[in-house]
N, C-alpha and C positions, 0 to 999 in steps of 0.2 A: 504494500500500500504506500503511497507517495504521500510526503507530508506538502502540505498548501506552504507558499511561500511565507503568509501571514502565522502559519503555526511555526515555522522555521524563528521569524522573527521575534512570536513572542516567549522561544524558548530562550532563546539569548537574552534577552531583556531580563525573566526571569533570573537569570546568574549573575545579572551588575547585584553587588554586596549592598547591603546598607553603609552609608557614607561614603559612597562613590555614586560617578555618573559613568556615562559612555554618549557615547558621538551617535547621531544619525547613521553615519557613514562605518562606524563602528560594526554598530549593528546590521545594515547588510551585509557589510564582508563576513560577523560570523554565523549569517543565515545562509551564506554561499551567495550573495547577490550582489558581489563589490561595484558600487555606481551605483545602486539602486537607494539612496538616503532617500527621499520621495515617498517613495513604496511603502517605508518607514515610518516617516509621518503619517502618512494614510492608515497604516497599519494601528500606529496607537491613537489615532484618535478615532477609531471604531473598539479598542481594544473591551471586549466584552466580558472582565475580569480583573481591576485596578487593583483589589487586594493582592493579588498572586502572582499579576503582571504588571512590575513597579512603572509605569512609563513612565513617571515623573523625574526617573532617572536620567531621562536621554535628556540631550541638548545638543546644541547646531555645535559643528566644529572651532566654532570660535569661546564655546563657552555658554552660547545665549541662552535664556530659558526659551519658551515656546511660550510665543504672544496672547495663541489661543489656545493654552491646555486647554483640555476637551474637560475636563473635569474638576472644574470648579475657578475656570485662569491661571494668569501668572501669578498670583498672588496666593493660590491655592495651592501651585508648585512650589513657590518660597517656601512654603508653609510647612510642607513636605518635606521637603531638601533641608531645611535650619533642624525642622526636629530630631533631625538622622545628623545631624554633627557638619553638614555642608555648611559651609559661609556661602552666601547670595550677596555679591554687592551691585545697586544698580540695574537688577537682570539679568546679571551674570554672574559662573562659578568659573573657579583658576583653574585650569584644567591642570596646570601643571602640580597642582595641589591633590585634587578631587579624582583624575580620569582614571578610572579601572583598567591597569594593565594587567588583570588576570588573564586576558585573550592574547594570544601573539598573533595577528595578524600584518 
């Protein structure tokens, strides 16, 4: 049976740690879909399971949150991210601080 690219991606999402993030881009490459950050976004902001699949994780390659989490805004992603130990300055987290290099891709 083949997994859906959307189940691909939200199994990777599932494995960013508490007190880290991961990239858009991140996350396609460990869905197997490197270029596809897009898909990605599309992907969580239908995500049909926020307890289990942290999207609030992910952020654009430079850091940014997501203008329009799907799940309650940016402000509800801050929210999220400060409570789990991440610093948000601005909209944005250091990646050089924060980014989960459990993946070697």
């Amino acid at each position: 049976m083949k997994t859906s690219i959307y189940e691909k991606i939200y199994n990777a999402v599932a494995e960013i740690p508490k007190g880290k993030v991961a990239t858009y881009g991140q996350i396609a490459t460990m869905a197997g879909n490197k270029g596809y950050a897009r898909i990605v976004g599309n992907a969580l902001h239908n995500n049909p399971n926020p307890k289990l699949i942290p999207c609030h994780r992910v952020v654009n390659a430079k850091g940014r949150l997501a203008p329009n989490f799907a799940f309650g805004g940016s402000e509800a992603q801050t929210e999220l991210l400060v409570n789990e130990g991440v610093e948000v300055i601005n909209g944005f987290v250091d990646l050089k601080k924060y980014q989960w290099q459990g993946y070697n891709y």
